[in-house]
C-alpha positions in Angstrom: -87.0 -34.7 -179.5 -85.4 -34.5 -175.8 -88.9 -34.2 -174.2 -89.9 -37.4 -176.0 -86.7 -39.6 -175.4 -87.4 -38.6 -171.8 -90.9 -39.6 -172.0 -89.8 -43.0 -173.5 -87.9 -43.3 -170.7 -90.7 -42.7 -168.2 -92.2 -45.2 -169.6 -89.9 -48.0 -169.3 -89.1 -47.4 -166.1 -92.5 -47.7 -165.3 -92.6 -51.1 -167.0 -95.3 -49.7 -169.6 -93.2 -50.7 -173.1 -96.0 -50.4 -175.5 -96.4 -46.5 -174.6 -93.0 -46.5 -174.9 -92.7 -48.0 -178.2 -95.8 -46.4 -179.4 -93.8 -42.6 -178.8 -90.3 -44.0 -180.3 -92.1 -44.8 -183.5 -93.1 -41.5 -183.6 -89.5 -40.6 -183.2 -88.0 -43.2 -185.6 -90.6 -42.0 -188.2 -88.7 -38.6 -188.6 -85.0 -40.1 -187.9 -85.0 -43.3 -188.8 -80.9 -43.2 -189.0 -80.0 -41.4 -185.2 -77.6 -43.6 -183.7 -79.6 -42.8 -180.0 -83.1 -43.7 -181.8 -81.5 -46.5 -182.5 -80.3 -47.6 -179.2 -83.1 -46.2 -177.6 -85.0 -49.1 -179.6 -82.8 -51.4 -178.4 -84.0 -50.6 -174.8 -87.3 -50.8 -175.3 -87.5 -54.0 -177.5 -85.0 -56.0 -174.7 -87.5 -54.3 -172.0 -90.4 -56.0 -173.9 -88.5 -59.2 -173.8 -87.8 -59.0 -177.6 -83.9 -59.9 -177.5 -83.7 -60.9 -181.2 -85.3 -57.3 -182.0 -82.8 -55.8 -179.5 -79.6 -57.3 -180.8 -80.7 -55.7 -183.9 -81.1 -52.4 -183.1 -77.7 -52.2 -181.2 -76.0 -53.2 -184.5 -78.0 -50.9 -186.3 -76.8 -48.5 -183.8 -73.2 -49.4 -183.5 -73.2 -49.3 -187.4 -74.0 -45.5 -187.2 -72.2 -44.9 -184.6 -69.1 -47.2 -183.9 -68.0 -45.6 -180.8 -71.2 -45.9 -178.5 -70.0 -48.0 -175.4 -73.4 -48.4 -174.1 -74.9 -49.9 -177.0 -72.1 -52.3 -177.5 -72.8 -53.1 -173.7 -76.4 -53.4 -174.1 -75.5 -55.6 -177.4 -73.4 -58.2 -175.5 -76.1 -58.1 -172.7 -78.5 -58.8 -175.7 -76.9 -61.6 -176.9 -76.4 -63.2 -173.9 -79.7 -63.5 -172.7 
């Protein structure tokens, strides 16, 4: 799972989201419930501009996982835009 999270990664940083998203379903297929899956989504929807999709999977996230700072960050930043 590591090696894919990082590939994800690799891919939003080079701005290619649909790759990215294409490998996180992968992901979210076997773990639909991980809190990081889960925020991980909410990177790569707000990276494809899809904010309503975003705020979504940080609540999903914070839901499973009440303590994650960065996806009540990424939330706010969410809503905000």
């Amino acid at each position: 799972m590591a090696l894919r999270k990082t590939l994800i990664s690799i891919y939003l940083k080079s701005g290619d989201t649909e790759r990215a998203h294409d490998e996180l379903n992968k992901l979210v297929s076997q773990r639909p419930n991980d809190p990081s899956l889960l925020s991980l989504t909410g990177e790569v929807a707000l990276a494809s501009g899809d904010v309503e999709e975003a705020s979504k999977s940080f609540e999903k996230a914070l839901s499973a996982n009440p303590d994650d700072a960065n996806a009540r960050l990424r939330l706010g930043q969410a809503r905000y835009f």
